[in-house]
C-alpha positions as CSV (number, residue, x, y, z in Angstrom):
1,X,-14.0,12.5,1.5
2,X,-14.0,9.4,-0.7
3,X,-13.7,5.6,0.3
4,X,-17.0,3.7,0.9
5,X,-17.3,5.1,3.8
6,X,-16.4,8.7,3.6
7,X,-15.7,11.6,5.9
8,X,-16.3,9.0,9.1
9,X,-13.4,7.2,8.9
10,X,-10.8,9.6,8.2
11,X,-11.7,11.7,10.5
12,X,-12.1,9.1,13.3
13,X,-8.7,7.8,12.1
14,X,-7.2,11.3,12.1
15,X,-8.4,11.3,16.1
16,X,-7.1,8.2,17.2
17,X,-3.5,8.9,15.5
18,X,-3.2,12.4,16.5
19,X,-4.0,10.9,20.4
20,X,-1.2,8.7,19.6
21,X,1.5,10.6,18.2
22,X,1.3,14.4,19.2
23,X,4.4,14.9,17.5
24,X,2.6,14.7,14.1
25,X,0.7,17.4,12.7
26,X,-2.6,16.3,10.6
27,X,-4.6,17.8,8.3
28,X,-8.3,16.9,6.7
29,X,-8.9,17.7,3.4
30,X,-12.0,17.8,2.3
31,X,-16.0,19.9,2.7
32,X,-16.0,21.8,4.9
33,X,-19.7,20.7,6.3
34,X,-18.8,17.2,6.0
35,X,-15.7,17.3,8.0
36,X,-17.4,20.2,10.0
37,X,-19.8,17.1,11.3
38,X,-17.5,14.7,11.8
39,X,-15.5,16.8,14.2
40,X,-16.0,16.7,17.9
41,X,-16.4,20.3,19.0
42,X,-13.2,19.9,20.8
43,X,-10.5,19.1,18.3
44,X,-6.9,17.7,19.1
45,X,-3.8,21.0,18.6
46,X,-2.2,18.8,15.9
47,X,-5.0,18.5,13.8
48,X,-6.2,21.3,11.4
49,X,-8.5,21.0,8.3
50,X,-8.5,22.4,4.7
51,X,-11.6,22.9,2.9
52,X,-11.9,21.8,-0.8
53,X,-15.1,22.3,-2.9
54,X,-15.0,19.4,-4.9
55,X,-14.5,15.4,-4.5
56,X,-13.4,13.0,-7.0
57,X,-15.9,10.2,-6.8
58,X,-15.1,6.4,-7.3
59,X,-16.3,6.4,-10.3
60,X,-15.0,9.4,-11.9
61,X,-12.6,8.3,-15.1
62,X,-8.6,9.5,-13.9
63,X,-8.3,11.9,-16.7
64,X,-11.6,14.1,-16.1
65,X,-10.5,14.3,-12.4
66,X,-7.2,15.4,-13.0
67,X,-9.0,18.6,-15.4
68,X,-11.8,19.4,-14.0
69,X,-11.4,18.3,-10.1
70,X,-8.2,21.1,-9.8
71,X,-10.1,21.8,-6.4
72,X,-10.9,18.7,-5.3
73,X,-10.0,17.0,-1.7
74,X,-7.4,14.7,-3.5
75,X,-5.6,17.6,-5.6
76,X,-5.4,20.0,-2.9
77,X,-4.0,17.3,-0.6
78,X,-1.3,16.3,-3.1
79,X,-0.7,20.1,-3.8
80,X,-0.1,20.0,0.1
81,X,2.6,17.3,-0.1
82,X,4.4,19.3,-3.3
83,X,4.4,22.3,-1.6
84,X,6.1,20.8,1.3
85,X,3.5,21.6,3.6
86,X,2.6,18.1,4.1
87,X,5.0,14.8,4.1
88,X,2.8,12.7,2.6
89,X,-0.9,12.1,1.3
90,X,-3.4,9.1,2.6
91,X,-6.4,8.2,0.5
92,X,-9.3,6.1,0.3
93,X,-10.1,7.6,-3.2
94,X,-10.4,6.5,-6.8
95,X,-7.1,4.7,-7.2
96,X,-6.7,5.6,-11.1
97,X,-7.2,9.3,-9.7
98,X,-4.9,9.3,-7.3
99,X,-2.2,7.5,-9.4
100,X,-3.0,10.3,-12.3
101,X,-3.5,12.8,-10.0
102,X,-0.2,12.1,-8.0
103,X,2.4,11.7,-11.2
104,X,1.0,15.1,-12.4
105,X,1.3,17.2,-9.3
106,X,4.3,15.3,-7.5
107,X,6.1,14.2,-10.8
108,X,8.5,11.1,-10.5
109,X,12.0,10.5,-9.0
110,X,14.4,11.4,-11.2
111,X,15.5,7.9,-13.2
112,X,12.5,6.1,-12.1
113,X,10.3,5.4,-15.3
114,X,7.2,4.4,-13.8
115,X,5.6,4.7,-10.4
116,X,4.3,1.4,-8.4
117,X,1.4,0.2,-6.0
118,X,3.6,-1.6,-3.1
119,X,1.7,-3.3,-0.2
120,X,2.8,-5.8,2.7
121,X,1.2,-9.3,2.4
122,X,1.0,-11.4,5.7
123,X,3.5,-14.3,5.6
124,X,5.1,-16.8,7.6
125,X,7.9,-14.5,8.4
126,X,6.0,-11.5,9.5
127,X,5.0,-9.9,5.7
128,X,6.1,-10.0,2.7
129,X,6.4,-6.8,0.3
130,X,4.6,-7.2,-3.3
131,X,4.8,-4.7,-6.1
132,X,3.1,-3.6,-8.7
133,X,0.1,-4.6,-7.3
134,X,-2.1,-2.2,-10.2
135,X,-0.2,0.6,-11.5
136,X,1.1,-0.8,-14.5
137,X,-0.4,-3.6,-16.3
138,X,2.3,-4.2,-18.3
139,X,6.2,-3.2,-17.9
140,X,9.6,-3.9,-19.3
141,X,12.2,-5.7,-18.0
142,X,13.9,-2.9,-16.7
143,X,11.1,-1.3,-15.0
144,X,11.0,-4.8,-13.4
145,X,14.2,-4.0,-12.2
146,X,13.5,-0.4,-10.5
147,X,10.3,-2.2,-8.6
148,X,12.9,-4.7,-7.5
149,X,14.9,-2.1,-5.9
150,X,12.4,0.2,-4.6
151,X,10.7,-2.6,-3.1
152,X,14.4,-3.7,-1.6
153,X,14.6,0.1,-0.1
154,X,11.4,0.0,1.1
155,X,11.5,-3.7,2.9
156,X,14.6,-2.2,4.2
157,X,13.7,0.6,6.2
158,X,10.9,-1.5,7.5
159,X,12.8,-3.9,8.8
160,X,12.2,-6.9,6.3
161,X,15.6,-8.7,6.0
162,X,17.7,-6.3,7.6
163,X,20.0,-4.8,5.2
164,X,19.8,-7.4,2.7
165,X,16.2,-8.0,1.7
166,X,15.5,-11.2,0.0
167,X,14.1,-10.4,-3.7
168,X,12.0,-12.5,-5.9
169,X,10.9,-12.1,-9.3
170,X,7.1,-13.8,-9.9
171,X,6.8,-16.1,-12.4
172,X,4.8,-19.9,-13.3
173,X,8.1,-21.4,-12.2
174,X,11.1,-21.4,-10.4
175,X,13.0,-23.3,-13.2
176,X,15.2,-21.0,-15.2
177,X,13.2,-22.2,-18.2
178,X,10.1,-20.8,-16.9
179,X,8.1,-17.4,-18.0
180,X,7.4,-15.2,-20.8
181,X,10.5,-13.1,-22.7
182,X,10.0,-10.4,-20.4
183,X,10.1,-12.3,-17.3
184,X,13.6,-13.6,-18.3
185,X,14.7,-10.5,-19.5
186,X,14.4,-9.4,-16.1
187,X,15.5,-12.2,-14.3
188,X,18.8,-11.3,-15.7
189,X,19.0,-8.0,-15.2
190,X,18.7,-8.6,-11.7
191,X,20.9,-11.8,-11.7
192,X,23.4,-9.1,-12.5
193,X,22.4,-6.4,-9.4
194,X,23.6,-6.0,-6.6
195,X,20.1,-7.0,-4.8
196,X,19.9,-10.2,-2.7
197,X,17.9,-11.6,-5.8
198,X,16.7,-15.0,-5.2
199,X,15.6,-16.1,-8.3
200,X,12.1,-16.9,-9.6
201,X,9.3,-17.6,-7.0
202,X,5.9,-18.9,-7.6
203,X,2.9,-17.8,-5.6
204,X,3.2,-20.4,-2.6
205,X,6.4,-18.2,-1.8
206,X,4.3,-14.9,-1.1
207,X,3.6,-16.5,2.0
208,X,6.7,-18.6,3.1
209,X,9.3,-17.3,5.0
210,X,11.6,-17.8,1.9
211,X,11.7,-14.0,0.4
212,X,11.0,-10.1,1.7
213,X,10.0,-8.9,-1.8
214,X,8.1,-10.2,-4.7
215,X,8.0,-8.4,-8.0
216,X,5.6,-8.6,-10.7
217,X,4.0,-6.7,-13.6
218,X,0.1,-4.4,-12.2
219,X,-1.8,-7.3,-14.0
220,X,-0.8,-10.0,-12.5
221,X,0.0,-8.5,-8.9
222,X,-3.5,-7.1,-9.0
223,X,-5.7,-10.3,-9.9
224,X,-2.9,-12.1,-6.9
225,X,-3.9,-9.7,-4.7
226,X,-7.5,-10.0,-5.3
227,X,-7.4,-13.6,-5.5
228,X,-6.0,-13.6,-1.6
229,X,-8.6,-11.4,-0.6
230,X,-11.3,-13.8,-1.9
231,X,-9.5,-16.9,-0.6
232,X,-9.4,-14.9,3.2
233,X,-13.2,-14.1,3.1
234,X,-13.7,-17.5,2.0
235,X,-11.9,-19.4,4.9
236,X,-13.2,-16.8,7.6
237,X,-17.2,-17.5,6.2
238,X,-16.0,-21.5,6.1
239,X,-14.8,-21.8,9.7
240,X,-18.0,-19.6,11.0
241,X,-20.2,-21.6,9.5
242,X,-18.4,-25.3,10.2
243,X,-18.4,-23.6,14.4
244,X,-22.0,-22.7,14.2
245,X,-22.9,-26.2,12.9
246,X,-25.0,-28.0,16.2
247,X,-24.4,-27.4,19.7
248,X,-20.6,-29.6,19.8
249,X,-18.8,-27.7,17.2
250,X,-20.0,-24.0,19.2
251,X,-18.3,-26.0,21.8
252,X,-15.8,-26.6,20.4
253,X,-15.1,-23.1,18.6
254,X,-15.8,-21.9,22.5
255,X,-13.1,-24.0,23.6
256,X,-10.8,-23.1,20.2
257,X,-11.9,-18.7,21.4
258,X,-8.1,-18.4,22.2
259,X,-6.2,-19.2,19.0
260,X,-9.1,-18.3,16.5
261,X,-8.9,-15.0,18.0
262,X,-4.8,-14.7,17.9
263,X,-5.8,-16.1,14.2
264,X,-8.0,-13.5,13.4
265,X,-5.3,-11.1,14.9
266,X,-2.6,-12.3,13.1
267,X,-4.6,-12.4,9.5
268,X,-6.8,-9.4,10.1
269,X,-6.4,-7.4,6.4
270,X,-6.9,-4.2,8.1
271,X,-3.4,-4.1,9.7
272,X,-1.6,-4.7,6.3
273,X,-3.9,-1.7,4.7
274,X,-2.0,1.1,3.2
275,X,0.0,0.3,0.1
276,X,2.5,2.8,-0.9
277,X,2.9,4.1,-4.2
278,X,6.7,4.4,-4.6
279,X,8.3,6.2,-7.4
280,X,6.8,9.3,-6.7
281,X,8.8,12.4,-5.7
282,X,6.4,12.1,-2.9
283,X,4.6,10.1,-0.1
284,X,1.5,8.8,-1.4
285,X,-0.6,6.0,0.7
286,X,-3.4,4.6,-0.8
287,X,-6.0,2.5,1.8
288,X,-8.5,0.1,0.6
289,X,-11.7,1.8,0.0
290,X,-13.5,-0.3,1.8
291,X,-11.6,0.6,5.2
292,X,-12.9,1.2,8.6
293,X,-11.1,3.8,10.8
294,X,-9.0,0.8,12.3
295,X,-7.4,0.1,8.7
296,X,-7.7,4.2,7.7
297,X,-4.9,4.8,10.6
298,X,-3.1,1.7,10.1
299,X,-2.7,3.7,6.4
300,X,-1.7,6.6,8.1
301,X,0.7,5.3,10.4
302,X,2.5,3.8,7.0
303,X,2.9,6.9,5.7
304,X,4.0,8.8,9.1
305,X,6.7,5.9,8.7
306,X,7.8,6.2,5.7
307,X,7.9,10.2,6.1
308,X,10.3,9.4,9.2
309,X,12.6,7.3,7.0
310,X,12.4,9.5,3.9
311,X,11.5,6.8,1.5
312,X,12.0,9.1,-1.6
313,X,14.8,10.4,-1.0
314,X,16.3,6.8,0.0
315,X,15.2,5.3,-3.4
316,X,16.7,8.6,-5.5
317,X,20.2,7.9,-3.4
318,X,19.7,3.9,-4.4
319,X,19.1,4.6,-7.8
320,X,22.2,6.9,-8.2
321,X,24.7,4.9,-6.3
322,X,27.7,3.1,-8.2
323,X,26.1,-0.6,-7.2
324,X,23.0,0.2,-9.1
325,X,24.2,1.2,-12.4
C-alpha cells in the first residue's frame, strides 16, 4: 500500500514471483478496493490477500503509526510474520515505521542489542554487503561488533566469501591510527573475533574486490549510501547526454549499444533493492520506495531467500556459539 508508487507494484510484483516460484505462497496486505483493482480477475493459487483498513503514509512520524495504525497494512503484515503465518515481511513503506513497527511486534534476537538496515552494493567482485545503512545513527563498539557478525552470517548464506567472509570496519583510514574512539574500540574487538576481519577500509573498498562486508554506524552508512546513488544518476545523465551530443557521438553510442547495455545491466540499482533488516526475530525486507515492480520482486525474492536459509535462526546459533563469546 505504501512506496511512491503504491498498490501497482506490489501487486504486479506479487504476479510475476508467484509465476516464478509456485512453491511460495504470497499474501497482499493492504485495502481491500485498492488491491481489489490491481488484481486480474484471474489470480495465481499461491496468492491470497488480507485486507487492512488503514495505511501508514510516508510521512507519518514512527511513533503515531506504531499507536494508532494497530490495523494498518504494515502492522498486520508483521503480525503475519510473528504469528508464523508468514516467513517474512516486504515493504516499500515509511522506513522509521517499519523499523518501530518491526522491533515492537517481532521483538529482537535474543543477545542482539540493536537491529540493522543491511543491503548489497554492486562491486567488483559481484557485491559487497554494508550495514547499518540507517537504523542507528550512532552505536557502540560492541554493537559494531554484532553488525560485523550478522553481516558475516548473512554474506555467508549468500554466497559472499564462502565460509569465510571478508569483514571490514569503515573508517577515514586504513592506518591503525585512523578514526574516532569508537571506531577503534571496535576495531579491537573484532581484531579479537573469530571473523575473517580485515582491518579498516575506506570507501574505495566498497567497491573493490578486496572485502564481502563493510561495517559502519546508520549515519554514516546512510549519507554513503545516498552519496552512491547520486554519483549513479549522475554518470547515467553524463553519458546520455555526452551520446546525444551531434550525429558522431549517437554513432558512436550506436556502435558502444552492446556494453552500455551489459553496463546498464550490471549497475542497474533495482537488482540490488531489498535491504534486510537483521537483528530482528524475524524477516523483514525493506525496498526502496521509489521501486518499480522489477526492483519490488527483486525485494521479494531476498526475502524468499533468506526465509529458505533461516537467516534468524543462523545469527541467534552465531551469536551463541563458543567462537563468538
Amino acid at each position: 500500500m505504501s512506496g511512491d508508487r503504491g498498490a501497482s507494484v506490489c501487486v504486479a510484483a506479487t504476479l510475476a514471483v508467484a509465476h516464478e516460484f509456485a512453491d511460495v505462497r504470497l499474501t497482499l496486505v493492504g485495502r481491500e478496493a485498492d488491491l481489489r483493482r490491481e488484481l486480474p480477475r484471474r489470480v495465481p493459487a499461491n496468492v491470497g490477500c488480507l485486507y487492512a483498513a488503514d495505511v501508514v503514509e510516508m510521512a507519518d512520524h514512527p511513533r503515531d503509526a506504531l499507536r494508532r495504525k494497530k490495523d494498518s497494512s504494515m502492522r498486520r503484515a508483521l503480525d503475519l510474520v510473528k504469528s508464523r503465518a508468514a516467513h517474512a515481511c516486504v515493504s516499500a513503506g515509511n522506513t522509521g515505521a517499519l523499523m518501530a513497527t518491526a522491533h515492537f511486534v517481532l521483538k529482537m534476537i535474543p543477545g542482539v542489542e540493536r537491529p540493522a538496515i543491511v543491503s548489497s552494493i554492486p562491486s567488483r567482485g559481484g557485491h559487497t554487503f554494508m550495514l547499518d545503512l540507517g537504523a542507528n545513527a550512532t552505536c557502540t563498539p560492541a554493537q559494531l561488533r554484532q553488525f560485523a557478525l550478522m553481516g558475516a552470517v548473512l554474506a555467508a548464506e549468500q554466497g559472499a566469501g564462502a565460509a569465510r567472509p571478508r569483514v571490514g570496519l569503515l573508517n577515514i583510514g586504513e592506518e591503525e591510527i585512523k578514526g574516532n574512539e569508537v571506531v577503534q574500540a571496535a576495531h579491537l574487538l573484532l581484531a579479537a573475533s573469530d571473523l575473517n576481519y580485515v582491518g579498516f577500509v575506506e570507501g574505495h573498498d566498497i567497491f573493490a574486490d578486496t572485502v564481502d562486508v563493510v561495517v559502519t554506524d546508520g549515519f554514516t552508512g546512510n549519507v554513503a549510501l545516498k552519496t552512491m546513488e547520486g554519483a549513479a544518476r549522475l554518470i547515467a545523465d553524463a553519458l546520455r547526454e555526452e551520446f546525444t551530443r551531434g550525429a558522431g557521438r549517437k554513432l558512436g553510442a550506436l556502435l558502444a549499444g552492446p556494453a552500455l547495455k551489459a553496463l546498464r545491466t550490471r549497475l542497474d540499482p533495482r537488482r540490488y533493492n531489498g535491504a534486510s533488516m537483521v537483528g530482528l526475530n524475524g524477516i523483514v525486507i525493506k525496498s526502496h520506495g521509489g521501486a518499480d515492480a522489477f526492483a519490488f520482486q527483486r525485494a521479494i525474492e531476498v526475502a524468499i531467500l533468506e526465509a529458505r536459509n533461516g537467516l534468524p535462526a543462523r545469527i541467534e546459533e552465531r551469536l551463541f556459539s563458543p567462537a563468538a563469546s
